[in-house]
N, CA, C and O atoms as CSV, one atom per row, in Angstrom:
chain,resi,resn,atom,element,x,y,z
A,1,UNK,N,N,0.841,-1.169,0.000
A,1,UNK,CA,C,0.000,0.000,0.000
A,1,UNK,C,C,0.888,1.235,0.000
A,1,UNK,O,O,1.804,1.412,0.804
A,2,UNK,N,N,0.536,2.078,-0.979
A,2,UNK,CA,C,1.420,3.296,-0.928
A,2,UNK,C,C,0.518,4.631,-0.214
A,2,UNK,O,O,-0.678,4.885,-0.355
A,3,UNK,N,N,1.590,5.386,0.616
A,3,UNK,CA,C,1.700,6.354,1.712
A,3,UNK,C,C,2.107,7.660,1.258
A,3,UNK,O,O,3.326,7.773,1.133
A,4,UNK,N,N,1.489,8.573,1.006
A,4,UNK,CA,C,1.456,9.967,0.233
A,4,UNK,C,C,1.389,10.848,1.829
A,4,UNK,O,O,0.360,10.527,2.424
A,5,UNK,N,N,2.011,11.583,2.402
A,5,UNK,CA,C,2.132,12.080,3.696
A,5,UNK,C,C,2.362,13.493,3.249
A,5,UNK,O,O,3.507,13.799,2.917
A,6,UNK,N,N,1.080,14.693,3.186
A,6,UNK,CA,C,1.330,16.161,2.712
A,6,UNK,C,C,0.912,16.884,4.240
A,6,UNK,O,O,0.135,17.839,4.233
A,7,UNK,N,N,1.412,16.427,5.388
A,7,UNK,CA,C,1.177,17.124,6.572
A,7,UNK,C,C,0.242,17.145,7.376
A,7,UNK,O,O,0.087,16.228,8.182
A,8,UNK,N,N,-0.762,18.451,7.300
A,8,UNK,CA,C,-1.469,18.019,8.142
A,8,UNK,C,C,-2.915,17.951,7.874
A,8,UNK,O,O,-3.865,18.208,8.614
A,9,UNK,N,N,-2.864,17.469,6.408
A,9,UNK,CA,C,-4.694,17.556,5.890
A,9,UNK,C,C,-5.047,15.517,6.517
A,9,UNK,O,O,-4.324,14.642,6.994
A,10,UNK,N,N,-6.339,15.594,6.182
A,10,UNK,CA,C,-6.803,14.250,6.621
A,10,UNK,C,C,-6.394,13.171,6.147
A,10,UNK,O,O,-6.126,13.334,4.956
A,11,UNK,N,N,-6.136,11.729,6.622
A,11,UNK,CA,C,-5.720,10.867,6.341
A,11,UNK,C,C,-7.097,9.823,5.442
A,11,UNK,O,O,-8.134,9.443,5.987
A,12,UNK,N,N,-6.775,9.607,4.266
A,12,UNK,CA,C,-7.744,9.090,3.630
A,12,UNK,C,C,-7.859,7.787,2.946
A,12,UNK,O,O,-6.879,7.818,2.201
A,13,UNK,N,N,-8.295,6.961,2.795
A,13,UNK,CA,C,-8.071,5.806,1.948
A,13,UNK,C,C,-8.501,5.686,0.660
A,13,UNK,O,O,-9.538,6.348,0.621
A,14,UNK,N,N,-8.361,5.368,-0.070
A,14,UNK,CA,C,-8.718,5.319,-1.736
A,14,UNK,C,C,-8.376,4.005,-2.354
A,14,UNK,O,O,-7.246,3.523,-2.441
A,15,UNK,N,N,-9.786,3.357,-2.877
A,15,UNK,CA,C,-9.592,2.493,-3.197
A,15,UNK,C,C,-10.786,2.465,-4.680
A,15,UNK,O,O,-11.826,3.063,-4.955
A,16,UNK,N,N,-9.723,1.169,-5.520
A,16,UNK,CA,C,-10.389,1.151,-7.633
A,16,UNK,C,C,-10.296,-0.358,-7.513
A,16,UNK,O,O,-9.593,-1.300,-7.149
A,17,UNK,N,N,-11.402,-0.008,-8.027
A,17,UNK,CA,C,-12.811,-1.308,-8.541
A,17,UNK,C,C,-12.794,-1.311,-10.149
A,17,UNK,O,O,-12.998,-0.245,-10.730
A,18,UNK,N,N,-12.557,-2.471,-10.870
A,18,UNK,CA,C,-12.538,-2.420,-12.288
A,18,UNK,C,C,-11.550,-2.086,-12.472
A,18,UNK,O,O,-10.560,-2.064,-11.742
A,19,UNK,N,N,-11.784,-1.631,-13.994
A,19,UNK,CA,C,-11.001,-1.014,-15.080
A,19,UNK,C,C,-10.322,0.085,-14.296
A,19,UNK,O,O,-9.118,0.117,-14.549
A,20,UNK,N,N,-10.768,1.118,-13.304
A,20,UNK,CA,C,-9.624,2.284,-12.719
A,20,UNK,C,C,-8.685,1.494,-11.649
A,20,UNK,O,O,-7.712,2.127,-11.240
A,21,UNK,N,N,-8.866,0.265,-11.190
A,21,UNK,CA,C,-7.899,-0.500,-10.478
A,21,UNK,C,C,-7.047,-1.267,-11.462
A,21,UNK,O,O,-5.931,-1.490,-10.992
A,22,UNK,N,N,-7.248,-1.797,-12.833
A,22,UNK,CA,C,-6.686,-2.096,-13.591
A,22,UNK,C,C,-5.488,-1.066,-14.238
A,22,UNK,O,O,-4.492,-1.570,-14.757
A,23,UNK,N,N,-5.615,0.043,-14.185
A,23,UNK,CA,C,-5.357,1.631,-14.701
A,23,UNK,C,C,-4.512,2.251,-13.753
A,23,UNK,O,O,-3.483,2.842,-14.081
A,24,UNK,N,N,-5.036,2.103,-12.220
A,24,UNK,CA,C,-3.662,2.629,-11.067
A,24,UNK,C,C,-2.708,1.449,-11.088
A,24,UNK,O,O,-1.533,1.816,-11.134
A,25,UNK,N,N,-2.949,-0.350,-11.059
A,25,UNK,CA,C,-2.135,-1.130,-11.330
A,25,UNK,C,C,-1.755,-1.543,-9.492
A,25,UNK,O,O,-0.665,-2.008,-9.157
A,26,UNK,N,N,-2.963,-1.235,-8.439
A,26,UNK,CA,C,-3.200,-1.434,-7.516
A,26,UNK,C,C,-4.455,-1.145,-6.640
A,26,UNK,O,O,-4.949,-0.026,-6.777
A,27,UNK,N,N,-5.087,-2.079,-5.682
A,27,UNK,CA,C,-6.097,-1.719,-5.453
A,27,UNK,C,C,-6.508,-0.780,-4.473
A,27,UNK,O,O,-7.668,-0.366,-4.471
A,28,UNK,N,N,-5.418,-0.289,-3.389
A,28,UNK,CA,C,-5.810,0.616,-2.433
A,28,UNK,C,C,-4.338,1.496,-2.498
A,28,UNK,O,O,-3.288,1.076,-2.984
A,29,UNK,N,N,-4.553,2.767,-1.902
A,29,UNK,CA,C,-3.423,3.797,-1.404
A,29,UNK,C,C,-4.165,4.159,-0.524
A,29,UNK,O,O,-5.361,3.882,-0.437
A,30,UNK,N,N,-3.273,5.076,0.510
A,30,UNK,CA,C,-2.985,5.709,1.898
A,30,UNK,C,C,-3.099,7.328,1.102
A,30,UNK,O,O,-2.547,7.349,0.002
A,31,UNK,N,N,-3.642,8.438,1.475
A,31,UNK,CA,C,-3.391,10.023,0.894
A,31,UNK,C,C,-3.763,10.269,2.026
A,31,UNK,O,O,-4.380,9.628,2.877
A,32,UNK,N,N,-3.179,11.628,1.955
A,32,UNK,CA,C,-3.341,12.943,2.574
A,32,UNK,C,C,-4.210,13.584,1.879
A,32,UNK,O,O,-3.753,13.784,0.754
A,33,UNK,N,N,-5.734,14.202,2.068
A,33,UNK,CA,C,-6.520,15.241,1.785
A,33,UNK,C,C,-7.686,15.890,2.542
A,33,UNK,O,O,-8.214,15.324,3.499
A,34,UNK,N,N,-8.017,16.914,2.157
A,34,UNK,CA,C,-9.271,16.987,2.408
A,34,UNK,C,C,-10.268,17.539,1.946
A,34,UNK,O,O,-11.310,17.937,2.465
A,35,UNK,N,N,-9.788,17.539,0.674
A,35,UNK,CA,C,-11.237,17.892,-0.677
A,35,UNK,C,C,-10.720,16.449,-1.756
A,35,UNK,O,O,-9.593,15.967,-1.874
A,36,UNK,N,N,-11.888,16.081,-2.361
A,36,UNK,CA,C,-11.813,15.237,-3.420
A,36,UNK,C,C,-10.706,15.843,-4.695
A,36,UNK,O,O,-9.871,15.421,-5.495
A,37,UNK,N,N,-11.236,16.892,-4.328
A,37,UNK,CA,C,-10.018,17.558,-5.646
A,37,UNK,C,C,-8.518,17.110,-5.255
A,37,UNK,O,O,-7.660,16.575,-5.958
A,38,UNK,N,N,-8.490,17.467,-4.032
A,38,UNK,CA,C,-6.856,17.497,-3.509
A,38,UNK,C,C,-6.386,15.269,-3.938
A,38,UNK,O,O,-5.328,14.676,-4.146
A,39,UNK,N,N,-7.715,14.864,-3.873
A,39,UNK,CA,C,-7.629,13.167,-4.141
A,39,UNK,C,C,-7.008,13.240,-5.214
A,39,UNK,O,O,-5.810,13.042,-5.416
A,40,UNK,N,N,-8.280,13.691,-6.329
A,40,UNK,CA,C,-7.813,13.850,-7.931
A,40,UNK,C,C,-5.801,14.323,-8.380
A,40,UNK,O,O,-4.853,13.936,-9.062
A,41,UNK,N,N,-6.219,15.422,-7.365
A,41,UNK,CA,C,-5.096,16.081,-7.971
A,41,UNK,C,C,-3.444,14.939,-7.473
A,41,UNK,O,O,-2.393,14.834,-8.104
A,42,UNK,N,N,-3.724,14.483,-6.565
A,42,UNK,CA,C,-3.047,13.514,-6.057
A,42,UNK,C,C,-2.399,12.287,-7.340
A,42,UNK,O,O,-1.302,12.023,-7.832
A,43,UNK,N,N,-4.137,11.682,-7.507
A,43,UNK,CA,C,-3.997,10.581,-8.136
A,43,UNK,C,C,-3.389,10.691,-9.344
A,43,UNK,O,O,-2.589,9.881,-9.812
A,44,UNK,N,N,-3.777,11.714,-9.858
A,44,UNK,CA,C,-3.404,11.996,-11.637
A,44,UNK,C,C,-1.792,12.062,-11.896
A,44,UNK,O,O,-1.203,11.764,-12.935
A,45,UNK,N,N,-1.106,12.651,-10.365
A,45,UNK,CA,C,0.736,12.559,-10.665
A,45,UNK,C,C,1.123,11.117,-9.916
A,45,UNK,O,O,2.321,10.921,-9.712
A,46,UNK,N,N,0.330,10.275,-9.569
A,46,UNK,CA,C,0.714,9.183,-9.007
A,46,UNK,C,C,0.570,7.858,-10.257
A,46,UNK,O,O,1.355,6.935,-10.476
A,47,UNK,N,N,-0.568,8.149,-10.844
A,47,UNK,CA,C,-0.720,7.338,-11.631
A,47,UNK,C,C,-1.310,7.324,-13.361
A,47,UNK,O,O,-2.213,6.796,-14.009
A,48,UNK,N,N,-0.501,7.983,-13.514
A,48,UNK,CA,C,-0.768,8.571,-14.940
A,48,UNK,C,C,-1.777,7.914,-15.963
A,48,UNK,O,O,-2.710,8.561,-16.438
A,49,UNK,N,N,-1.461,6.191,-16.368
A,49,UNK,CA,C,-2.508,5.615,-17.120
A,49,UNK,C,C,-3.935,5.645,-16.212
A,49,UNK,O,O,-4.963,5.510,-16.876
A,50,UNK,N,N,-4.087,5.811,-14.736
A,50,UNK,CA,C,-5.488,5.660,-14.162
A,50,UNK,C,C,-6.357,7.085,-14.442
A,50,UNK,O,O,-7.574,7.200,-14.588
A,51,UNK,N,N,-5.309,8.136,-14.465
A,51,UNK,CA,C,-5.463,9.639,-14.970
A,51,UNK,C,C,-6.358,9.865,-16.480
A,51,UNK,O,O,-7.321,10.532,-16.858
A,52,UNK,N,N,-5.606,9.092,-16.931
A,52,UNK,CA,C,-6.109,9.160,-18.620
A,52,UNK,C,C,-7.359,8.452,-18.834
A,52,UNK,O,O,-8.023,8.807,-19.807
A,53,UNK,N,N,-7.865,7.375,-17.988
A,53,UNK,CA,C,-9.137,6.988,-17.964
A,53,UNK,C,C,-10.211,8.101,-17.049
A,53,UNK,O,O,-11.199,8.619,-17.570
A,54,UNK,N,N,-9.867,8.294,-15.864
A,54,UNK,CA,C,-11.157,8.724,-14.891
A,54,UNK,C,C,-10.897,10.081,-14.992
A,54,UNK,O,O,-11.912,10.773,-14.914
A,55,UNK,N,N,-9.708,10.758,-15.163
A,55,UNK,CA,C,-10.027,12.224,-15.604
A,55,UNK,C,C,-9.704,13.137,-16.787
A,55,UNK,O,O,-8.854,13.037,-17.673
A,56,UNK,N,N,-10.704,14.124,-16.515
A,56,UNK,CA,C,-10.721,15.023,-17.905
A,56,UNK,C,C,-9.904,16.483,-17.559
A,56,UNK,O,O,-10.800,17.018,-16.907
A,57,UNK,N,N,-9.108,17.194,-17.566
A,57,UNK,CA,C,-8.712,18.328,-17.070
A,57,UNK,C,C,-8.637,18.240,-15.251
A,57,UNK,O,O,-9.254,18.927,-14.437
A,58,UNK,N,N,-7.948,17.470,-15.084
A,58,UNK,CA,C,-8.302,17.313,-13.560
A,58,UNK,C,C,-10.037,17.348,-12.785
A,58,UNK,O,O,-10.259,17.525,-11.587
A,59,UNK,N,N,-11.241,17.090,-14.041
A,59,UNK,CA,C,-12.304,16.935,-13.828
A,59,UNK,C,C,-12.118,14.925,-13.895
A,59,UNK,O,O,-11.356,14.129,-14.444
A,60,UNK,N,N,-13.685,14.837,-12.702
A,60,UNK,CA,C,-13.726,13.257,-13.314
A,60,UNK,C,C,-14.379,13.086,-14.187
A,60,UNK,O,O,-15.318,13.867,-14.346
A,61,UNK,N,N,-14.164,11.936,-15.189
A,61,UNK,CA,C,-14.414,12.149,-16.398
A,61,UNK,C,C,-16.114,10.802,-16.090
A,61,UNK,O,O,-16.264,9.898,-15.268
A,62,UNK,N,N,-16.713,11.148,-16.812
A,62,UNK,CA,C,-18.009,10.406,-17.343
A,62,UNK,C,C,-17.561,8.412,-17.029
A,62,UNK,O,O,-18.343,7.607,-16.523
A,63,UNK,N,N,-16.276,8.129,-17.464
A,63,UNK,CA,C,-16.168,6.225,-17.643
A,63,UNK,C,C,-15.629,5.899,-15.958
A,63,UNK,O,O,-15.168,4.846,-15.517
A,64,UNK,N,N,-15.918,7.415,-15.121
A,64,UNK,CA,C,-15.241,6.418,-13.532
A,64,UNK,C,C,-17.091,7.378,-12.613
A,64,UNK,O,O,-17.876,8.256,-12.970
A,65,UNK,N,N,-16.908,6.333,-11.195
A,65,UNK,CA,C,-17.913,6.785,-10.725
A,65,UNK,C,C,-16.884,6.982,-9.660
A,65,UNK,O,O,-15.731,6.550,-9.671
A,66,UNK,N,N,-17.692,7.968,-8.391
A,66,UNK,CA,C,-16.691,8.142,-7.400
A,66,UNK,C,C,-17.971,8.219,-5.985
A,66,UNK,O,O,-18.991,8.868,-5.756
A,67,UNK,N,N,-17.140,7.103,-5.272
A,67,UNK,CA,C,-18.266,7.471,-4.183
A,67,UNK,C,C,-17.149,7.628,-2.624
A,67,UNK,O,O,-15.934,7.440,-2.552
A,68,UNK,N,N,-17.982,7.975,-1.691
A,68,UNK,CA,C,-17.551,8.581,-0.392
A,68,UNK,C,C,-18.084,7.833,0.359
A,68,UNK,O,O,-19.311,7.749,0.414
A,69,UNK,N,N,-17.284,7.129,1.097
A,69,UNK,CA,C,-17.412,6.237,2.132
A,69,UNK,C,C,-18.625,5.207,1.890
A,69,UNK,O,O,-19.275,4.883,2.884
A,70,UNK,N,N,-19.061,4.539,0.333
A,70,UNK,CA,C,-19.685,3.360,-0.450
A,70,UNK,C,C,-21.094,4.043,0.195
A,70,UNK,O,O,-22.025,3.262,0.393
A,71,UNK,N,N,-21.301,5.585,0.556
A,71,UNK,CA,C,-22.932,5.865,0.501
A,71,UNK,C,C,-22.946,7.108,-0.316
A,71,UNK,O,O,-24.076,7.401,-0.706
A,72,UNK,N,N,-22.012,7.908,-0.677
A,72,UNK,CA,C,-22.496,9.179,-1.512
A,72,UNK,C,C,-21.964,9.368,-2.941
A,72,UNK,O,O,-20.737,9.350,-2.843
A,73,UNK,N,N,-22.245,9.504,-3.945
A,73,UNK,CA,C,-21.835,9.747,-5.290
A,73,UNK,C,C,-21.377,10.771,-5.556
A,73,UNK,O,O,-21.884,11.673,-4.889
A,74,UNK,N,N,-20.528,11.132,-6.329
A,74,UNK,CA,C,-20.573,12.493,-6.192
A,74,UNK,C,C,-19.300,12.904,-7.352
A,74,UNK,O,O,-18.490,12.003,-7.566
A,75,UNK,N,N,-19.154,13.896,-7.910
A,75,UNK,CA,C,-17.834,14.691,-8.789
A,75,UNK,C,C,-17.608,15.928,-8.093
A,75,UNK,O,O,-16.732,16.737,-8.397
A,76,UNK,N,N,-18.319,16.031,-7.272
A,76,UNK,CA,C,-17.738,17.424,-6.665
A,76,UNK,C,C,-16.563,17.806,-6.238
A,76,UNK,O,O,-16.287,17.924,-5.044
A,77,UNK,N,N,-15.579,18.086,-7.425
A,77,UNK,CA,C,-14.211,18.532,-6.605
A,77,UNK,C,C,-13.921,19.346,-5.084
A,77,UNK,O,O,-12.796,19.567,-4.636
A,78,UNK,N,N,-15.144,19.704,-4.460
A,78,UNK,CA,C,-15.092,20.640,-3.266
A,78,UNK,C,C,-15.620,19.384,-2.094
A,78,UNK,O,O,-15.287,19.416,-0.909
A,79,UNK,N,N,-16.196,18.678,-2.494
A,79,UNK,CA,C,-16.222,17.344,-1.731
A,79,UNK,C,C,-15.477,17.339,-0.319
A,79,UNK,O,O,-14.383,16.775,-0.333
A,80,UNK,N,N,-15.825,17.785,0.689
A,80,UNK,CA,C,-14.937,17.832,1.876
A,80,UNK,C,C,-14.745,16.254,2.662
A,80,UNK,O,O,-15.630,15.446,2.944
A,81,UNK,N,N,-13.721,16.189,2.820
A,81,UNK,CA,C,-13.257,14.366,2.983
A,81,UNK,C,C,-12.860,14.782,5.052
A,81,UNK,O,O,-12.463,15.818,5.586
A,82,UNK,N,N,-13.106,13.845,5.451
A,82,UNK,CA,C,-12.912,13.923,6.828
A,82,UNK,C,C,-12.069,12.734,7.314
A,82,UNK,O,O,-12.255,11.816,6.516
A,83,UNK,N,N,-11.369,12.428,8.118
A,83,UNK,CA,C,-9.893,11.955,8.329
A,83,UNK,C,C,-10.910,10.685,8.903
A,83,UNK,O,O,-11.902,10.694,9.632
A,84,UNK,N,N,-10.126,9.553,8.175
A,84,UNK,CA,C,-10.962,7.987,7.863
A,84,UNK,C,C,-11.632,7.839,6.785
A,84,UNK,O,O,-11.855,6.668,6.475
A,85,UNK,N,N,-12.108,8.803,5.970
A,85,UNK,CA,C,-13.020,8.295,4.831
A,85,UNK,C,C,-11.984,7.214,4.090
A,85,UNK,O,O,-10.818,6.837,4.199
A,86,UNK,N,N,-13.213,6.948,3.231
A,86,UNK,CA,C,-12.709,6.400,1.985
A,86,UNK,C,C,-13.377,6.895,0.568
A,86,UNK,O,O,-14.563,7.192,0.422
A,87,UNK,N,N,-12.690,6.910,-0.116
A,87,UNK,CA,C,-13.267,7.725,-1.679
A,87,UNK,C,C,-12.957,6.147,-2.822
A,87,UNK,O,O,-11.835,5.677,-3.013
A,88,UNK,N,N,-13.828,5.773,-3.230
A,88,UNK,CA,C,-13.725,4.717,-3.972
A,88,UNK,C,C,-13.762,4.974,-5.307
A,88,UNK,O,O,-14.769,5.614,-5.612
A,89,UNK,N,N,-12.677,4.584,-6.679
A,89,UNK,CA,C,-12.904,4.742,-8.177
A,89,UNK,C,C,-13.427,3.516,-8.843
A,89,UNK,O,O,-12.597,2.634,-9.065
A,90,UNK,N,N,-14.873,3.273,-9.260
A,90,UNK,CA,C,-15.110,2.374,-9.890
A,90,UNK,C,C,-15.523,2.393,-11.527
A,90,UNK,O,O,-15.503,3.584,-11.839
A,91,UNK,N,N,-15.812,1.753,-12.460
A,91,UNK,CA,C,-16.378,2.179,-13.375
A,91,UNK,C,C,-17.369,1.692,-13.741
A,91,UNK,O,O,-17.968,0.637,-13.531
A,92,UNK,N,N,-17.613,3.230,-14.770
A,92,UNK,CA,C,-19.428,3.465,-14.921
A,92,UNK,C,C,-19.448,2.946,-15.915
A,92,UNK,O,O,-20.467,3.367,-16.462
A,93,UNK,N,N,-18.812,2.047,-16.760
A,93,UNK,CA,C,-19.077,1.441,-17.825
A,93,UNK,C,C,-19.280,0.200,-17.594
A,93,UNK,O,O,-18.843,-0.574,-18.446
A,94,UNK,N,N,-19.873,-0.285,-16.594
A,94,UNK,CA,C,-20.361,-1.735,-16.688
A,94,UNK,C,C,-21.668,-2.686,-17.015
A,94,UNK,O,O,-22.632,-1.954,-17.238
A,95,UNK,N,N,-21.930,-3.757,-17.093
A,95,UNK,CA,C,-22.904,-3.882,-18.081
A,95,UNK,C,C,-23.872,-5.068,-17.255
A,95,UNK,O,O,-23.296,-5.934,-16.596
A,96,UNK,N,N,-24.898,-5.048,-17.316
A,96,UNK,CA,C,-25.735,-6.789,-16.839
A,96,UNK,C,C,-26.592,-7.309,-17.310
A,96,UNK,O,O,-26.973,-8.393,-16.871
């Protein structure tokens, strides 16, 4: 599990389901944040091919879903994250 330590914002977990776990090339990391943006902005220099799928301009893009602690949905880069969450990347392209 990789450990991203930016001081003193919240300690968060992040974890990809599917194709964006196929794309980071692991299923969980450790971050420091406390807006979803600060996640994004995280993930996109950590993992470049997972970048090119789930985001658009540091927006999330339409093929990833993003939820907050497996009860809220959400793209809101202002998304305030509180120390324990978890922010999950799955994708919205799946089929049944």
């Amino acid at each position: 599990m990789l450990v991203v330590n930016l001081g003193s914002m919240s300690h968060i977990t992040v974890e990809f389901f599917g194709i964006p776990r196929e794309r980071a090339g692991t299923s969980c990391v450790q971050i420091e944040a406390t807006t979803l943006g600060q996640v994004v902005e995280q993930l996109a220099g950590q993992f470049p091919e997972f970048a090119n799928h789930c985001f658009d301009d540091n927006e999330i893009s339409t093929h990833c879903l993003v939820a907050v602690n497996a009860i809220h949905f959400t793209r809101d880069l202002n998304w305030k994250l509180a120390p324990g969450d978890t922010v999950q990347f799955l994708s919205a392209d799946v089929g049944g």
